[in-house]
N, C-alpha and C positions, 0 to 999 in steps of 0.2 A: 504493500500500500504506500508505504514511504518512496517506493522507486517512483511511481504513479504522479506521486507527489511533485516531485520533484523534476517530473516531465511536466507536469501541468505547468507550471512556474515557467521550466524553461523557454516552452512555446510563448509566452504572456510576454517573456521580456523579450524573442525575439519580435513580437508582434508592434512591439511598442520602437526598439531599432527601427524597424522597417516603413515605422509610420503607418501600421496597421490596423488603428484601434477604430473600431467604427463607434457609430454615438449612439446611445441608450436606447434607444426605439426602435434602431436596427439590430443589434446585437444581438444573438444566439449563444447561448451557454450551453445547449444541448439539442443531441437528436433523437428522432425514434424513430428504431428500426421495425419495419413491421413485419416482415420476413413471410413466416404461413400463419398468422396467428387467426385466420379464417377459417384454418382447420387445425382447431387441437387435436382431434385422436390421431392425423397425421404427423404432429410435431412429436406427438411421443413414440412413435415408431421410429419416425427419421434420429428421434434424438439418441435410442441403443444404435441404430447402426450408423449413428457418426460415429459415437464414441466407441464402438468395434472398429470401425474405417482406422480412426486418428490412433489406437492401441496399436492396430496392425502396423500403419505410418512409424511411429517410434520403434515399434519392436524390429520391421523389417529392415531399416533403413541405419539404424544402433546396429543390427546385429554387422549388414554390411560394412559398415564403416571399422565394427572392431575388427572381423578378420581384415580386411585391406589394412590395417596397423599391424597387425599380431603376426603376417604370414609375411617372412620377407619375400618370399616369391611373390606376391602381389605388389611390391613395390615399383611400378610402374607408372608411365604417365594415364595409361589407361584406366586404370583404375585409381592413381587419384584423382585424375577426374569427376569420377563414381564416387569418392570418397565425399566431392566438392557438391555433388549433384544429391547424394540423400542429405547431407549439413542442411544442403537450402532447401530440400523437400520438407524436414522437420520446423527448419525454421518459418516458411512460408504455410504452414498449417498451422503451425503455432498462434499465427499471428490473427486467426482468423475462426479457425476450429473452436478453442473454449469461449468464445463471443457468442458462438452461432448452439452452443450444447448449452450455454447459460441461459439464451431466451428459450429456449424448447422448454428446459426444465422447470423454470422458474417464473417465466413470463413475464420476466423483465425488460423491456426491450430500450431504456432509455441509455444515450451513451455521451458524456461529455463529450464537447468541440474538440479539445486538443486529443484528447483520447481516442475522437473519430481521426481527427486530421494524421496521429501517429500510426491506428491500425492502419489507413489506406497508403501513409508512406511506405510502411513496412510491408507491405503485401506487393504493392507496385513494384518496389525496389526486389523485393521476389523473384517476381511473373519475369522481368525484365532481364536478372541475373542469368534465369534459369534459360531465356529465350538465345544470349551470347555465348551460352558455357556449353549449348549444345553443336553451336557451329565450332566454337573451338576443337570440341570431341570427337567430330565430324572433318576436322584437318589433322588430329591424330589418325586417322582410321586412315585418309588420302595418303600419310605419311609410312606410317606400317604396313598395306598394299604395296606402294606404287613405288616405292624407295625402302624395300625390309632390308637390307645391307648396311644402307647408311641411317635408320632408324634410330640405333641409340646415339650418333652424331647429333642429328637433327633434334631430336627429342628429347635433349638433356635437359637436365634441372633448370639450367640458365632460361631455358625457351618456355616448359610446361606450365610453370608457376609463375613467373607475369601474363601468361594467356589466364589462368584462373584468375589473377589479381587483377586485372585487364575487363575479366566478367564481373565481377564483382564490385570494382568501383563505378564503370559505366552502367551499373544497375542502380547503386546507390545514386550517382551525381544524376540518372535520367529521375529516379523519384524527386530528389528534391526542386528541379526545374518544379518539375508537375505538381508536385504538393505547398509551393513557396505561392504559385498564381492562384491555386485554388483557396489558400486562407486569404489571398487579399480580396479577395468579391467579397459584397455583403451578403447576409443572406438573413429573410427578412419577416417573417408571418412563420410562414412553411417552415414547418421541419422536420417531417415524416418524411424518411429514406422508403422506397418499398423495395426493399431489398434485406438480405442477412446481415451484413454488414456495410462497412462503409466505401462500397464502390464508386471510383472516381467518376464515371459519366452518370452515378443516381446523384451524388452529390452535385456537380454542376447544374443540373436540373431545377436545382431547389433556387438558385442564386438571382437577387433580384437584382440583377445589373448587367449587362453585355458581356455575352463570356466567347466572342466570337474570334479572339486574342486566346485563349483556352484551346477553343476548337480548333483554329488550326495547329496550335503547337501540338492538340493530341495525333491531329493527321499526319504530320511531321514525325510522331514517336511513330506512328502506325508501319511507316516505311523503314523505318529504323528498325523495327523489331521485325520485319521482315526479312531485312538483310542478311542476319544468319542463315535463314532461309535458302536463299540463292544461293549462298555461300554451301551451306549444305549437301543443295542440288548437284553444284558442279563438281563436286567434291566426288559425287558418289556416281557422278557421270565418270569421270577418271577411275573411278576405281572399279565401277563394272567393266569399261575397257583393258585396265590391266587382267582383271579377272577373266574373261571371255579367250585372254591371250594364252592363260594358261593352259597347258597339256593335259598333264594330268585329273580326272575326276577326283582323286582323292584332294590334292591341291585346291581344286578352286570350292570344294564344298570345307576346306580349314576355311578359306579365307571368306568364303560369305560367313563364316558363323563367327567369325569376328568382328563381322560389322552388323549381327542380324538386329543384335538388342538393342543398337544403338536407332537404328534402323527405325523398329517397332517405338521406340521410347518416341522418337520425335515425330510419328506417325500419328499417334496416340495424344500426342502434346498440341500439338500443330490442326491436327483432325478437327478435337474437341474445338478450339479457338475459332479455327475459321465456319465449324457450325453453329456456334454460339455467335457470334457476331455477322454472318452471312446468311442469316435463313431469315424466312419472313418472319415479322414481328406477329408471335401471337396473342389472339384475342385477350386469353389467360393468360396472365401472369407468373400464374404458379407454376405451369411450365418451363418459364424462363428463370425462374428463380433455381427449377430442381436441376436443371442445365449447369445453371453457373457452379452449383452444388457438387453436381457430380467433374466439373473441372477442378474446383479444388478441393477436392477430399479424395476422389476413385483413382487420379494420374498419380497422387506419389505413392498411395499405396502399389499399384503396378508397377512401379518403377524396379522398386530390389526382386520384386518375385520376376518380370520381366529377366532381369540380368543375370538372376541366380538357376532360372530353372533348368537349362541344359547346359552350364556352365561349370564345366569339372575341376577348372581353379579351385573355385568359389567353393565348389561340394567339399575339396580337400585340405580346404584351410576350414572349415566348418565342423570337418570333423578331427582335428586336429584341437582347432579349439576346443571343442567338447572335449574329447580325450584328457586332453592337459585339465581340464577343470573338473573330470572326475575324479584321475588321479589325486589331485590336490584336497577333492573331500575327503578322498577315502582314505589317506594321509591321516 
């Protein structure tokens, strides 16, 4: 509660820096989210199986990240990578998941300004980390194909960990653009979000002032977060052509399963996005809401079972780890 505290504060006095502060009869000190509260006995169903989804999100994506530490054979950029991609799957659940299990439960749905403004920085800087780290992983994979000889040259510590750091800050510095314009609008009457949480185009919505300076900068991220995209694409244009060149059957069926999960991961990631934001708007709402739901709760649980399930690394640093920690009970 003290940490809370102590965001709240902080945002106040950047507000006040920035010449932010709007005047008494505009100001908003909170929102309400109204999520499905239309349908209770639906909220208590969805609310066990988030909190199933978001158990499995911690358990899968923990478990991943301690074998990729524990097995030096996994010491690779590939998988810290993977290491880089469940961190932000826990964290961008995090950020959003106990919000959305707290109104189910308790049917609370009010959430302080600064509180709303940090959840949707912290989630955007998320969605965004997650959208760059995957073209990164996806020039690992071009790398390991198209050039396996000169792989650990290319692929050294120098190169892997400023492409992660590289995702990471251009996630953070693209949120704060976006969440810096959105606290300076007023916002004025309104303040029912209809949405789970504080998503940034239901927020602009509410805003009693011209946010056509918002909108485009969003268009502008749109192609941005596209880019890995393409990057992606061409990526794995080269590496089906290296693939195809191969002779061997056993050969080119190694090398697609080195790139399958990654493959499927951003299938899955990219799919969901572009049906969520591309399909007609519907009449119900609560469709678009159980949508945006199943974007972020159903992809990171997928994520480690995706990576882990025909992955015999992964199987044998799993069971190595277990081993070692029975040992140590039985001790």
């Amino acid at each position: 509660m003290d940490l809370i505290k102590y965001i709240d504060l902080f945002l106040g006095e950047i507000a006040v820096i920035c010449n932010m502060e709007r005047t008494n009869d505009s100001m908003l000190t909170e929102f309400v989210l109204v999520g499905l509260s239309a349908h209770p006995k639906l909220q208590t169903v969805l609310f066990l199986l988030v909190l199933w989804m978001y158990l499995m999100i911690l358990l899968g994506n923990g478990v991943l990240i301690s074998v990729s530490i524990y097995d030096s054979h996994l010491h690779t950029p590939m998988y810290f990578f993977l290491c880089n991609l469940s961190f932000l799957d826990i964290c961008y659940t995090s950020s959003s998941v106990p919000l959305i299990l707290d109104s189910f439960l308790t049917g609370s749905k009010r959430i302080s300004f600064s509180a709303c403004m940090i959840q949707m920085f912290l989630s955007f800087a998320m969605g965004v980390t997650e959208c760059v780290l995957l073209g990164m992983m996806a020039l690992d994979r071009y790398v390991a194909i198209c050039y396996p000889l000169r792989y650990p040259v290319i692929m050294n510590k120098g190169a892997y960990v400023p492409m992660a750091v590289a995702s990471w800050v251009s996630g953070f510095v693209d949120s704060v653009v976006q969440t810096a314009l959105a606290m300076q609008l007023p916002f004025c009457a309104n303040n029912v979000i209809n949405h789970f949480v504080c998503e940034i185009l239901a927020v602009l919505k509410l805003a009693c002032a011209d946010i056509s300076i918002n909108v485009t900068i969003m268009l502008g991220n749109v192609i941005f977060l596209f880019s890995p995209l393409l990057l992606i694409c061409i990526s794995y244009i080269f590496i089906l052509s290296t693939v195809l060149r191969i002779n061997s059957a056993e050969g080119r069926k190694k090398a697609f399963s080195t790139c399958s999960a990654h493959l499927t991961v951003v299938t899955v990631f990219y799919g969901t996005i572009l049906f969520m934001y591309m399909k007609p708007k519907s009449k119900d709402s609560t469709f678009d809401k159980l949508i945006a739901l199943f974007y972020g709760v159903v992809t990171p649980m997928l994520n480690p079972i995706i990576y882990s399930l025909r992955n015999t690394e992964v199987h044998g640093a799993m069971r190595k780890l277990m081993t070692r920690h029975w040992f140590w009970r039985k001790e």
